[in-house]
PDBQT receptor file of N, H, CA, C and O in Angstrom, charges set to zero:
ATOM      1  N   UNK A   1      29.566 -14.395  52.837  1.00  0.00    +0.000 N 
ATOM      2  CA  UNK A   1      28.999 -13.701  53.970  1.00  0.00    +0.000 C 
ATOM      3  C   UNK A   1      29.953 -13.797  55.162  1.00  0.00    +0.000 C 
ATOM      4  O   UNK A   1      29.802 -13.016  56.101  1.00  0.00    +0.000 OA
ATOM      5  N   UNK A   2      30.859 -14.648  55.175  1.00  0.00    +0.000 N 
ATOM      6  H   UNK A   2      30.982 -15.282  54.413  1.00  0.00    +0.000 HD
ATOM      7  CA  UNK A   2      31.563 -14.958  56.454  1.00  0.00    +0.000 C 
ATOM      8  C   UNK A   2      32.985 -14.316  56.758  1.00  0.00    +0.000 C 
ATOM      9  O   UNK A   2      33.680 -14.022  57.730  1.00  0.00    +0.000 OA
ATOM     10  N   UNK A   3      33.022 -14.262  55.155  1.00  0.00    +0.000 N 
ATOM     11  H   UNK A   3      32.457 -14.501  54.366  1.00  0.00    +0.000 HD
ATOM     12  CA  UNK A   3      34.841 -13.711  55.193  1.00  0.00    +0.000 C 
ATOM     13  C   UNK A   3      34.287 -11.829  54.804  1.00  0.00    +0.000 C 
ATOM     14  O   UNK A   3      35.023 -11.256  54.001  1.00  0.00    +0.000 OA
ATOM     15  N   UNK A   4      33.824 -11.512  55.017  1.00  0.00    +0.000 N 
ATOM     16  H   UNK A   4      33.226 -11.978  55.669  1.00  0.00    +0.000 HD
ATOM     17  CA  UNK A   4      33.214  -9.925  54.785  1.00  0.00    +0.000 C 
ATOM     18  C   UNK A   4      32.957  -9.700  56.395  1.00  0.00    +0.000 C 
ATOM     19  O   UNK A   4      33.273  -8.638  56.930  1.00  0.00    +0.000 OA
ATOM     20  N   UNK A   5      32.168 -11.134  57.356  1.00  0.00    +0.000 N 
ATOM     21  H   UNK A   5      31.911 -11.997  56.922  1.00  0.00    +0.000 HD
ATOM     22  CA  UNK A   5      32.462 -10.760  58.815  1.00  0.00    +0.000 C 
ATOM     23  C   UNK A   5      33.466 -10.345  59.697  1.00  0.00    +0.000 C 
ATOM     24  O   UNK A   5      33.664  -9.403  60.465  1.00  0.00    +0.000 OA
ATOM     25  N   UNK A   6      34.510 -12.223  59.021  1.00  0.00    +0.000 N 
ATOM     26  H   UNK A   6      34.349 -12.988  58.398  1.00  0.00    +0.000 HD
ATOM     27  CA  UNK A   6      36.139 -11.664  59.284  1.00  0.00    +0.000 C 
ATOM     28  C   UNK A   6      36.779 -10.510  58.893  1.00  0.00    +0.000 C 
ATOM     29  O   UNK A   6      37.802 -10.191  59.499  1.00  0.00    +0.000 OA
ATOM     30  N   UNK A   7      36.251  -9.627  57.732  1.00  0.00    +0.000 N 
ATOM     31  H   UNK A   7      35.420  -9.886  57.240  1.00  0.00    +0.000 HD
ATOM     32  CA  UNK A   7      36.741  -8.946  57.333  1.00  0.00    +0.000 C 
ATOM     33  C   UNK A   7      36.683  -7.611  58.214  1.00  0.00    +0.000 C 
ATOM     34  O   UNK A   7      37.479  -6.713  57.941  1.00  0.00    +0.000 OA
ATOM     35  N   UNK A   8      36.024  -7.493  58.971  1.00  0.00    +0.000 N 
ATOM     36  H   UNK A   8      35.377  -8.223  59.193  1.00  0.00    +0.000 HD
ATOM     37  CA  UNK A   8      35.159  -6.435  60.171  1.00  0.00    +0.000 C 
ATOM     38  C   UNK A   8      36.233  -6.593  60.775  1.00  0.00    +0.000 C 
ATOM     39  O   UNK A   8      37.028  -5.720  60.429  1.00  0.00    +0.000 OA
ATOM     40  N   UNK A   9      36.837  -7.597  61.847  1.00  0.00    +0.000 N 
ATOM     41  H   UNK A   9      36.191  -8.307  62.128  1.00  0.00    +0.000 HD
ATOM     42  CA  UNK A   9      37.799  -8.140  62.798  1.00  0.00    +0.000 C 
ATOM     43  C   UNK A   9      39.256  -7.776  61.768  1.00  0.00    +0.000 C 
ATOM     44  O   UNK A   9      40.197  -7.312  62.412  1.00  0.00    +0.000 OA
ATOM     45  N   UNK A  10      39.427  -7.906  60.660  1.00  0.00    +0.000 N 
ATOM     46  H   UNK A  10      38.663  -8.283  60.137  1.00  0.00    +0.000 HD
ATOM     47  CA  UNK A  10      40.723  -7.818  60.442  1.00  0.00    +0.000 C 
ATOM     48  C   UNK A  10      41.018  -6.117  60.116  1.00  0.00    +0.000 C 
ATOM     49  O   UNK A  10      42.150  -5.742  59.812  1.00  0.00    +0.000 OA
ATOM     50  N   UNK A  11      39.898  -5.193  60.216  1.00  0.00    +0.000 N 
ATOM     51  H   UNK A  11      38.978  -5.498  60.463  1.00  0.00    +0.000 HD
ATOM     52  CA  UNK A  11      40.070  -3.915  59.842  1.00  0.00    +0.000 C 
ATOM     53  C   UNK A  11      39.720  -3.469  61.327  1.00  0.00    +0.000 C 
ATOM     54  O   UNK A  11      39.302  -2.314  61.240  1.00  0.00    +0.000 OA
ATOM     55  N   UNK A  12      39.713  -3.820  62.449  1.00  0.00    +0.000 N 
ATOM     56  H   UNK A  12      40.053  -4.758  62.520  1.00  0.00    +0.000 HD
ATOM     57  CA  UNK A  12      39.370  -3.452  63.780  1.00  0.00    +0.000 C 
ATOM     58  C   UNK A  12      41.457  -3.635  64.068  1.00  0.00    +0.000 C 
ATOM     59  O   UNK A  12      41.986  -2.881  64.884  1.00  0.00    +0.000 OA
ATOM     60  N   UNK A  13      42.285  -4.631  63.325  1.00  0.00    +0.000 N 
ATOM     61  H   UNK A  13      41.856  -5.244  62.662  1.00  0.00    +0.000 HD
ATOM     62  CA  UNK A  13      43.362  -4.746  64.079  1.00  0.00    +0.000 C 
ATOM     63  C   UNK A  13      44.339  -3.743  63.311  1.00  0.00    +0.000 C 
ATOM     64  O   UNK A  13      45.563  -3.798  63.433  1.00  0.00    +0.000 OA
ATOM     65  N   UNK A  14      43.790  -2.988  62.655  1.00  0.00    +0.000 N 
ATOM     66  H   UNK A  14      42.796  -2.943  62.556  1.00  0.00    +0.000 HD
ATOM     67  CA  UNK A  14      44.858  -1.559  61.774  1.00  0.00    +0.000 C 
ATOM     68  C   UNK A  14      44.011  -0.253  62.181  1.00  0.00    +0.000 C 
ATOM     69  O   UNK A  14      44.056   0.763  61.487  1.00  0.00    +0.000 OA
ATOM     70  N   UNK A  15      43.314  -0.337  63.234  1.00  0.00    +0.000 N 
ATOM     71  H   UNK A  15      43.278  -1.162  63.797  1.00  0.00    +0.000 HD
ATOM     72  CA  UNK A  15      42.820   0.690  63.919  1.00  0.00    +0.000 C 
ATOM     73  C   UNK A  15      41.914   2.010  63.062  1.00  0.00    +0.000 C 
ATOM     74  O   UNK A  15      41.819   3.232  63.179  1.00  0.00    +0.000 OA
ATOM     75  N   UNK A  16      41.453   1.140  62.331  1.00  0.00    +0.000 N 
ATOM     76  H   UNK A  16      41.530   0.148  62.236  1.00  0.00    +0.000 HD
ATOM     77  CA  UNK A  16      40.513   1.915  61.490  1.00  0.00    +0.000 C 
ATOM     78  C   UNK A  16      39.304   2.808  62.295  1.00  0.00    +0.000 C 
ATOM     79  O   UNK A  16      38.463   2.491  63.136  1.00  0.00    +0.000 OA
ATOM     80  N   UNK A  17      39.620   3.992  61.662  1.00  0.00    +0.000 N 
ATOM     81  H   UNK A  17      40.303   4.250  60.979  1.00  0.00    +0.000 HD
ATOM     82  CA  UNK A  17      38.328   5.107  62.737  1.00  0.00    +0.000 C 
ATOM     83  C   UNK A  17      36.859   4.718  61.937  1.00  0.00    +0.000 C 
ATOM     84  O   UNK A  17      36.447   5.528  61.107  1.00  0.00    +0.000 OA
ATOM     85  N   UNK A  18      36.313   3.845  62.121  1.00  0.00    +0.000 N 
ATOM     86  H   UNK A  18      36.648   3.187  62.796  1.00  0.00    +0.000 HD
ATOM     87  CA  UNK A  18      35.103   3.360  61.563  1.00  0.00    +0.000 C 
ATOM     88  C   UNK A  18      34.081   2.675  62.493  1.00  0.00    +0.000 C 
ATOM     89  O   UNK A  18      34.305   1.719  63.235  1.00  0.00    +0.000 OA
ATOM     90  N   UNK A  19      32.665   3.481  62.284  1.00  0.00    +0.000 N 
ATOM     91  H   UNK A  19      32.484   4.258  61.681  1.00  0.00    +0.000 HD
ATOM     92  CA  UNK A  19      32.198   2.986  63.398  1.00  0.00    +0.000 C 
ATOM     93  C   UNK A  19      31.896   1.336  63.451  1.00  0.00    +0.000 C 
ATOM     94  O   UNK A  19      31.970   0.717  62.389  1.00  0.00    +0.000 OA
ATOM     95  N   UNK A  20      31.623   0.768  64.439  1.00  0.00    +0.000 N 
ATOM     96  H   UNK A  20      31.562   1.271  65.301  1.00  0.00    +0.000 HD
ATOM     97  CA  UNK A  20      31.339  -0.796  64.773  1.00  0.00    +0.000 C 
ATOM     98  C   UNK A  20      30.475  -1.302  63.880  1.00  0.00    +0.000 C 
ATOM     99  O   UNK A  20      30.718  -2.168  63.040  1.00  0.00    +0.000 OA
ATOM    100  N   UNK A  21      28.968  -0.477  64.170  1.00  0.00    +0.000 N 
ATOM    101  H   UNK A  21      28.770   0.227  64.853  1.00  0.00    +0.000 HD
ATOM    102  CA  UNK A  21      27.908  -0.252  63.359  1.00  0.00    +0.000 C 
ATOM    103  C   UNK A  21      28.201  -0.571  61.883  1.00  0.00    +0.000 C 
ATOM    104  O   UNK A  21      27.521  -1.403  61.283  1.00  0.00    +0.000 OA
ATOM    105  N   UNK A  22      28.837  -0.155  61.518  1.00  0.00    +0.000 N 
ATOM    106  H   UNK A  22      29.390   0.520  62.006  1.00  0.00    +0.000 HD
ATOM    107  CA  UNK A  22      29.156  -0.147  60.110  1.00  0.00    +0.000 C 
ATOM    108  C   UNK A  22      29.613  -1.471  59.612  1.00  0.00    +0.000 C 
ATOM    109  O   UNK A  22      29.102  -2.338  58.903  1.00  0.00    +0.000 OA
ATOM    110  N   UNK A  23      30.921  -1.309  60.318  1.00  0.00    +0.000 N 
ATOM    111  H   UNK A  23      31.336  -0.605  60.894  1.00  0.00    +0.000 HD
ATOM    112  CA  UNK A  23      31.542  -2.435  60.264  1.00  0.00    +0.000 C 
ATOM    113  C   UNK A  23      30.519  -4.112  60.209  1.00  0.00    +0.000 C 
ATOM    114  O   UNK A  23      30.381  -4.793  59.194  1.00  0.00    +0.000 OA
ATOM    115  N   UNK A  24      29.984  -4.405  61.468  1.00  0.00    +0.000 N 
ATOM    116  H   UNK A  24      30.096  -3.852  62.293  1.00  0.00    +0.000 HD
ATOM    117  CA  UNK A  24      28.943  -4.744  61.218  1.00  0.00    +0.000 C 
ATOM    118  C   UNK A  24      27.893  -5.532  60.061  1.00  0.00    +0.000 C 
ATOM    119  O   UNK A  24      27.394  -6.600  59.707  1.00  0.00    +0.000 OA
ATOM    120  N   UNK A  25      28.010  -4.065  59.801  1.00  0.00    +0.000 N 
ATOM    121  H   UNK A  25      28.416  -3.197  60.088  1.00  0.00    +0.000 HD
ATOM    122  CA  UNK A  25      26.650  -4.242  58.549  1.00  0.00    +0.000 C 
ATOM    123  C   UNK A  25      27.387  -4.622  57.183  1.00  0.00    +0.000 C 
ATOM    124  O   UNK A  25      26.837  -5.206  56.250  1.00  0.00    +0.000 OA
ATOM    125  N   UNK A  26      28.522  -4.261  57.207  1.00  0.00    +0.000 N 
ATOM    126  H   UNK A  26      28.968  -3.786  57.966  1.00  0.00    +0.000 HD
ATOM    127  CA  UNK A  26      29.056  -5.085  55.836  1.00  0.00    +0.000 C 
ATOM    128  C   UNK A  26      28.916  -5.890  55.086  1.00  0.00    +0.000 C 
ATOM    129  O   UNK A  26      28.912  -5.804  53.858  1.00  0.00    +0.000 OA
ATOM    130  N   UNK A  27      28.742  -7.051  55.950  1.00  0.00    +0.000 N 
ATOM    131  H   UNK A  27      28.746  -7.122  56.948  1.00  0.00    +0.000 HD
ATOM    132  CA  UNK A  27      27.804  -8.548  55.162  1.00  0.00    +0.000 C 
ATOM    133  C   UNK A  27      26.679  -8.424  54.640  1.00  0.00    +0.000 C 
ATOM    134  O   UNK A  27      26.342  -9.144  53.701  1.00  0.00    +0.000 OA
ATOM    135  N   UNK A  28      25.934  -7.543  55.120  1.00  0.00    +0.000 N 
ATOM    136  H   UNK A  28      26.208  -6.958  55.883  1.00  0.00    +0.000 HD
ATOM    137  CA  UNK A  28      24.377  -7.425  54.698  1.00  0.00    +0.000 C 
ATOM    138  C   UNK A  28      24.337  -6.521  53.888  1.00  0.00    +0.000 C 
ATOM    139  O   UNK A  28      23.490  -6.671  53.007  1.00  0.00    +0.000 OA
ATOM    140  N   UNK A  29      24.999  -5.538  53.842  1.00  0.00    +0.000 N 
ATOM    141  H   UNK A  29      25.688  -5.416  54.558  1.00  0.00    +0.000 HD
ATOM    142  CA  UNK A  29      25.069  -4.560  52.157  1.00  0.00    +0.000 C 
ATOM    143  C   UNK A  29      25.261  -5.235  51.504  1.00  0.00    +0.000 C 
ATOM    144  O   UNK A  29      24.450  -5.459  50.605  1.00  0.00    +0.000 OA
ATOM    145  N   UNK A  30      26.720  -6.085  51.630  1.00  0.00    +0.000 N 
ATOM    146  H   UNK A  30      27.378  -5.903  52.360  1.00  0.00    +0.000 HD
ATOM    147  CA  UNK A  30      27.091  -6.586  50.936  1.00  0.00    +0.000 C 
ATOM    148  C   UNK A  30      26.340  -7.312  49.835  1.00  0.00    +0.000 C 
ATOM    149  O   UNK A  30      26.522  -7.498  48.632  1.00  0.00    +0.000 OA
ATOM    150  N   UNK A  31      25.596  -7.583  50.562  1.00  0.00    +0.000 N 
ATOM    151  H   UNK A  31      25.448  -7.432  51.539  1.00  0.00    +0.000 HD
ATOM    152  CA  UNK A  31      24.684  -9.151  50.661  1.00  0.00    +0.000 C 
ATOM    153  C   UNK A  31      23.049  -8.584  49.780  1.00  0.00    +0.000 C 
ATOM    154  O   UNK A  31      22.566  -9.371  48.966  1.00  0.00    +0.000 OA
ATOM    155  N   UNK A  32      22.703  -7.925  49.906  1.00  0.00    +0.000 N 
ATOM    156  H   UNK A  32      23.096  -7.286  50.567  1.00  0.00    +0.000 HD
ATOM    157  CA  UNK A  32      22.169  -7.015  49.590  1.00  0.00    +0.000 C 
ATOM    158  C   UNK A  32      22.546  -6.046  47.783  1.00  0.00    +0.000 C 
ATOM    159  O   UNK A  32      21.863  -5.913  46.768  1.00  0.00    +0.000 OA
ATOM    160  N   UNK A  33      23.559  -5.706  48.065  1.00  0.00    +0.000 N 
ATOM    161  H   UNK A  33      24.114  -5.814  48.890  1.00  0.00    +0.000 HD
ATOM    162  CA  UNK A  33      24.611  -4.896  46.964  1.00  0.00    +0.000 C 
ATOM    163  C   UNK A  33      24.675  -6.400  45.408  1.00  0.00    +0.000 C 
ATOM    164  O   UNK A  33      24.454  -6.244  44.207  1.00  0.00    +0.000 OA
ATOM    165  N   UNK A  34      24.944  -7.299  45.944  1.00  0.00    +0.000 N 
ATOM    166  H   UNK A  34      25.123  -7.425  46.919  1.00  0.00    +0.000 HD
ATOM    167  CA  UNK A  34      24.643  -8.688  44.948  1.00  0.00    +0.000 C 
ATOM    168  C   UNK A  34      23.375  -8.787  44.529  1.00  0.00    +0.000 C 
ATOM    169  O   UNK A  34      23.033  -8.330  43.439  1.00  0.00    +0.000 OA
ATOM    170  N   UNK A  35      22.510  -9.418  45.380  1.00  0.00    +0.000 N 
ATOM    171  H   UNK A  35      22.788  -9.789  46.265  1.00  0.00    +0.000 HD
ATOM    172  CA  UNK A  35      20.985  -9.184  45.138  1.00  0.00    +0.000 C 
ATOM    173  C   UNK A  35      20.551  -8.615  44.320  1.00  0.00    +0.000 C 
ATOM    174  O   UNK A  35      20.020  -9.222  43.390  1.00  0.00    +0.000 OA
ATOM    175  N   UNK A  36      20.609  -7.100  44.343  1.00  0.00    +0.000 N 
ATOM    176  H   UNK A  36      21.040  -6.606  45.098  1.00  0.00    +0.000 HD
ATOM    177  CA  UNK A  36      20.376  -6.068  43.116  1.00  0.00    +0.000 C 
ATOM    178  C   UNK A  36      21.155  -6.345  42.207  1.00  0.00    +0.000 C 
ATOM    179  O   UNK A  36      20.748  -7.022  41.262  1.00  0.00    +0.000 OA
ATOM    180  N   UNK A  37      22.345  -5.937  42.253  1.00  0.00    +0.000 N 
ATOM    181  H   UNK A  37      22.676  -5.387  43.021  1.00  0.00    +0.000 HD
ATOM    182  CA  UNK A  37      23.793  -6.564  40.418  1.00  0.00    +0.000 C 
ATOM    183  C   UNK A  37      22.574  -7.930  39.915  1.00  0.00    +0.000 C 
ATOM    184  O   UNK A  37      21.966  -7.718  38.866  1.00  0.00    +0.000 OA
ATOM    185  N   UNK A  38      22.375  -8.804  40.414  1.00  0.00    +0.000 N 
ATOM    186  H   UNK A  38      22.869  -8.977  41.266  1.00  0.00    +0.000 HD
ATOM    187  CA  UNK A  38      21.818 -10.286  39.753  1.00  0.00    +0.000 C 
ATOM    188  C   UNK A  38      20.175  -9.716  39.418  1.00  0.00    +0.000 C 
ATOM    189  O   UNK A  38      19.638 -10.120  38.387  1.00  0.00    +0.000 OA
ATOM    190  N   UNK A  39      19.537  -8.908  40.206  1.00  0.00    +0.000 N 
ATOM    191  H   UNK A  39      19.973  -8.580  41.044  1.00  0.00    +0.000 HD
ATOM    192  CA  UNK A  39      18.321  -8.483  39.461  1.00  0.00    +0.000 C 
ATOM    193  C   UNK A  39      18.082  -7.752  38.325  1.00  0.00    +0.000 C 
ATOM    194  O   UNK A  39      17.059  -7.711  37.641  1.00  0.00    +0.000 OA
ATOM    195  N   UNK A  40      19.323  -7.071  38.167  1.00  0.00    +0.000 N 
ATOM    196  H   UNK A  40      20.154  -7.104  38.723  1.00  0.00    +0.000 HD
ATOM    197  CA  UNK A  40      19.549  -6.128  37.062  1.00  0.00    +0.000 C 
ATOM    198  C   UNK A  40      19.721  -6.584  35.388  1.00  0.00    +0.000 C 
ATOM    199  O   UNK A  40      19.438  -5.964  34.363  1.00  0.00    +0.000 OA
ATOM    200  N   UNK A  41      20.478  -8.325  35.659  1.00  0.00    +0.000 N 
ATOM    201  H   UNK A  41      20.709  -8.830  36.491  1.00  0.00    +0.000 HD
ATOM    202  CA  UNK A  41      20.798  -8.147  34.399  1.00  0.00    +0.000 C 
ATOM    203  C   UNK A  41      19.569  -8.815  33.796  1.00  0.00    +0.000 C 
ATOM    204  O   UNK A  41      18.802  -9.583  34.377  1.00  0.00    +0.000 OA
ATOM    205  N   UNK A  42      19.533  -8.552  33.009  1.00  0.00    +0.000 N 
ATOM    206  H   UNK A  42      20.156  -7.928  32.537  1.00  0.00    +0.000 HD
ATOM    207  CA  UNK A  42      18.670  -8.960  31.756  1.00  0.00    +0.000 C 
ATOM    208  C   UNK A  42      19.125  -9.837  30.433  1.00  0.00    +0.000 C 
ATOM    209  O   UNK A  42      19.193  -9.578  29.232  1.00  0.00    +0.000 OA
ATOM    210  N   UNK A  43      19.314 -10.634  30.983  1.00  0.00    +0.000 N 
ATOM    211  H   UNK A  43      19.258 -10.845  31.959  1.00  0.00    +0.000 HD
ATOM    212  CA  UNK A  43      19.983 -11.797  29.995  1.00  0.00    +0.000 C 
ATOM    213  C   UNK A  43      18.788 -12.428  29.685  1.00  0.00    +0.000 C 
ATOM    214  O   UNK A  43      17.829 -12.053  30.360  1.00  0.00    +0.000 OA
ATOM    215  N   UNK A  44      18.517 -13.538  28.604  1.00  0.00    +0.000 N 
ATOM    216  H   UNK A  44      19.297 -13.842  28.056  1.00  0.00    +0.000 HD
ATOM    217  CA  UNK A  44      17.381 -14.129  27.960  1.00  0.00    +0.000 C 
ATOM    218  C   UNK A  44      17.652 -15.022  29.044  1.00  0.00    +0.000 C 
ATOM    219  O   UNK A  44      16.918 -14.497  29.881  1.00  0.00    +0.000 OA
ATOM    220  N   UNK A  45      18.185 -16.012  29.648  1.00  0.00    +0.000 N 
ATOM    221  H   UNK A  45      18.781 -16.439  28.968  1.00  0.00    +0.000 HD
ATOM    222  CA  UNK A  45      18.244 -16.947  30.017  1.00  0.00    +0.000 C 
ATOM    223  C   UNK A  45      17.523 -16.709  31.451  1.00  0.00    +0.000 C 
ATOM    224  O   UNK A  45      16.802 -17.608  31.883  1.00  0.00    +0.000 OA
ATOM    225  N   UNK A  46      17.676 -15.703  32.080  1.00  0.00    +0.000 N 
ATOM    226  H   UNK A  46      18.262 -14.972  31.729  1.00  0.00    +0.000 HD
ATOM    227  CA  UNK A  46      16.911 -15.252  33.210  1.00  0.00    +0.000 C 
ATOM    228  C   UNK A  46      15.084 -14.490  32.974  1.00  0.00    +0.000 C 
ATOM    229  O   UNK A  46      14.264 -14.224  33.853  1.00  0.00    +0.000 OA
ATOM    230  N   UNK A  47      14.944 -14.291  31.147  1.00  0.00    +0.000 N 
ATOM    231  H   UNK A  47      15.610 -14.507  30.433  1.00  0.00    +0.000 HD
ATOM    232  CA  UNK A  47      13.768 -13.825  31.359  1.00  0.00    +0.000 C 
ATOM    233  C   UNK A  47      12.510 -15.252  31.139  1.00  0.00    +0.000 C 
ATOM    234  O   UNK A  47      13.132 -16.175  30.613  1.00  0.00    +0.000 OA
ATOM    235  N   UNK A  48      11.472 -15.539  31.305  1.00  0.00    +0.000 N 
ATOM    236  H   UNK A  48      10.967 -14.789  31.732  1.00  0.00    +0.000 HD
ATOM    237  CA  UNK A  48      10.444 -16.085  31.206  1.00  0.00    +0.000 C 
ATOM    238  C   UNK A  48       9.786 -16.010  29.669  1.00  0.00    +0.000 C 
ATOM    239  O   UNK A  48       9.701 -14.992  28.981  1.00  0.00    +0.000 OA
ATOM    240  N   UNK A  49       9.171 -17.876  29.176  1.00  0.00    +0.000 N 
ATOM    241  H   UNK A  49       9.239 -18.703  29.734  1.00  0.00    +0.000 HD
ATOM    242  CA  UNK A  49       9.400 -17.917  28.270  1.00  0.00    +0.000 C 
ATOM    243  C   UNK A  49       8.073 -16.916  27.791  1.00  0.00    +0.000 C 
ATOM    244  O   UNK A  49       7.280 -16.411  28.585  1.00  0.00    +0.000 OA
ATOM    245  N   UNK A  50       8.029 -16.727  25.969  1.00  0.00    +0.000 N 
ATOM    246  H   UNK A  50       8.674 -17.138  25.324  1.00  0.00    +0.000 HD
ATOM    247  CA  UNK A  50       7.364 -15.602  25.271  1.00  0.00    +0.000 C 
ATOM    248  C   UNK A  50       5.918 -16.072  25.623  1.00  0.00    +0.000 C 
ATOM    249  O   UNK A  50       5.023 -15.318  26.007  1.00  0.00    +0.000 OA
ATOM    250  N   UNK A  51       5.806 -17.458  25.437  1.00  0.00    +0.000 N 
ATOM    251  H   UNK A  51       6.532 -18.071  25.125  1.00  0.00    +0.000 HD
ATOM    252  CA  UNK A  51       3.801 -18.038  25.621  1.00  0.00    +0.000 C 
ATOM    253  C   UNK A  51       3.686 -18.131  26.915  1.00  0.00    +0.000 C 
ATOM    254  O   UNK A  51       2.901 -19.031  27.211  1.00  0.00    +0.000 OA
ATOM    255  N   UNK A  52       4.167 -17.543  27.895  1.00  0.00    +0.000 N 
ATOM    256  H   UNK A  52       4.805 -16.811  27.654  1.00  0.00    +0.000 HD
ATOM    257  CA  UNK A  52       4.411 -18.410  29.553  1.00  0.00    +0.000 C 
ATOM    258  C   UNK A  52       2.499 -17.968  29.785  1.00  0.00    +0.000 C 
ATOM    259  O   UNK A  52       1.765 -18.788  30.336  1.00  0.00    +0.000 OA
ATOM    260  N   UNK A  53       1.875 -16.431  29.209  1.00  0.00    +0.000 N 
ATOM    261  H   UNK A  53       2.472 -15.764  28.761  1.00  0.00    +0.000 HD
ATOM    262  CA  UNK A  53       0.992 -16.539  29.371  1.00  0.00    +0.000 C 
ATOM    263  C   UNK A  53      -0.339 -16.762  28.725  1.00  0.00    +0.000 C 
ATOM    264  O   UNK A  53      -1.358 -16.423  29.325  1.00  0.00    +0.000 OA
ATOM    265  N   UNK A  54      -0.413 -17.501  27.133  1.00  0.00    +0.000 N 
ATOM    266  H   UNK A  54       0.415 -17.777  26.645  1.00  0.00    +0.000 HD
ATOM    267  CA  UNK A  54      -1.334 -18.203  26.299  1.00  0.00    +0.000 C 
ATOM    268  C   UNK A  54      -1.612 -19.228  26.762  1.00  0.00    +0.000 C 
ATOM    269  O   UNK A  54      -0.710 -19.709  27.449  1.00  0.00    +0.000 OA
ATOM    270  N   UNK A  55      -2.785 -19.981  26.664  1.00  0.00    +0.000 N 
ATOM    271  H   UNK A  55      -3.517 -19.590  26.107  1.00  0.00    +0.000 HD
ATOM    272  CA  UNK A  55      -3.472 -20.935  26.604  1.00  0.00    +0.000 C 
ATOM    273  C   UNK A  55      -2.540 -22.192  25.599  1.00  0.00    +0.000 C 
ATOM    274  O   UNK A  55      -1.925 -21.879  24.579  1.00  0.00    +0.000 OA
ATOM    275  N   UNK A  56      -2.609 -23.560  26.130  1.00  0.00    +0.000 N 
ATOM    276  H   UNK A  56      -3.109 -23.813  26.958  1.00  0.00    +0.000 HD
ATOM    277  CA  UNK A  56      -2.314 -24.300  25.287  1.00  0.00    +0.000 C 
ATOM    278  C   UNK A  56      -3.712 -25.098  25.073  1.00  0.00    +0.000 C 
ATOM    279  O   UNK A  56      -4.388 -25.755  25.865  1.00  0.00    +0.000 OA
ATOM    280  N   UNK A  57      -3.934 -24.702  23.306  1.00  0.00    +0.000 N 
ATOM    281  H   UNK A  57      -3.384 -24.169  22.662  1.00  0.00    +0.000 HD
ATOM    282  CA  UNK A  57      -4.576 -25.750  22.417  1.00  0.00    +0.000 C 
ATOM    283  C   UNK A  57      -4.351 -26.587  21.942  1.00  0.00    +0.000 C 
ATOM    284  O   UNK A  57      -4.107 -26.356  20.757  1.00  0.00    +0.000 OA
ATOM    285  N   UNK A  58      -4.236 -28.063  22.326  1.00  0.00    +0.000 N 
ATOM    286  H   UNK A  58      -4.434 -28.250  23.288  1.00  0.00    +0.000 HD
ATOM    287  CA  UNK A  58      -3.806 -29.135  21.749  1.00  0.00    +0.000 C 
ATOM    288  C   UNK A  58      -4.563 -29.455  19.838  1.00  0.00    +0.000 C 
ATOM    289  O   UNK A  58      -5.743 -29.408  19.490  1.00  0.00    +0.000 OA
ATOM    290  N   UNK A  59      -3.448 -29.725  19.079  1.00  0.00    +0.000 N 
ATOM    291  H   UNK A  59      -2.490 -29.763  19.362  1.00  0.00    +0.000 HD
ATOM    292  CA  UNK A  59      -4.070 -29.896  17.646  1.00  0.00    +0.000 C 
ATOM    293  C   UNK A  59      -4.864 -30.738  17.450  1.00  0.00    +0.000 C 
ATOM    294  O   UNK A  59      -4.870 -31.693  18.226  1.00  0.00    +0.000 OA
ATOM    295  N   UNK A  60      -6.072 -30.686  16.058  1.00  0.00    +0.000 N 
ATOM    296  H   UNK A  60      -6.068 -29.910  15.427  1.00  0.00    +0.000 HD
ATOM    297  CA  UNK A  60      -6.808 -32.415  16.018  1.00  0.00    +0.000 C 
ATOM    298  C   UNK A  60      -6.103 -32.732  15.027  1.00  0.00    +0.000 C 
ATOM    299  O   UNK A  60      -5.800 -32.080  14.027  1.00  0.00    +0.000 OA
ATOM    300  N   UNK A  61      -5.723 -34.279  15.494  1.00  0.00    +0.000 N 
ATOM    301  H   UNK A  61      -5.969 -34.809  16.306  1.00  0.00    +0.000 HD
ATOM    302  CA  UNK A  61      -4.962 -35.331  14.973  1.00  0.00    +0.000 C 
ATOM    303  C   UNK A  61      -5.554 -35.290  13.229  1.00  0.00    +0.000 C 
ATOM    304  O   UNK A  61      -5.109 -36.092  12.407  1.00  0.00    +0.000 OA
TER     305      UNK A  61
């Protein structure tokens, strides 16, 4: 998040026609733009287990 701020300041010193605004908001798309990529994938290891919603019946001994 911090070096995407700096990154605002180092594209302000090559005189980029881009508004401030924008510039700006970079971190938070950014930031944002991740968020979604990591919600997307669907790996087993990120889904919830198969019984998460059955009842547990303990067996008689």
């Amino acid at each position: 998040f911090g070096g995407l701020d700096i990154l605002g300041f180092r594209l302000q010193k090559y005189d980029m026609h881009v508004s401030q605004y924008m510039i700006d908001m970079l971190p938070y798309a950014a930031t944002i733009f991740v968020l979604i990529m990591i919600s997307m994938r669907k790996k087993k290891e990120y889904m919830p287990p198969k019984e998460l919603g059955n009842a547990y019946f303990r067996e008689e001994r």
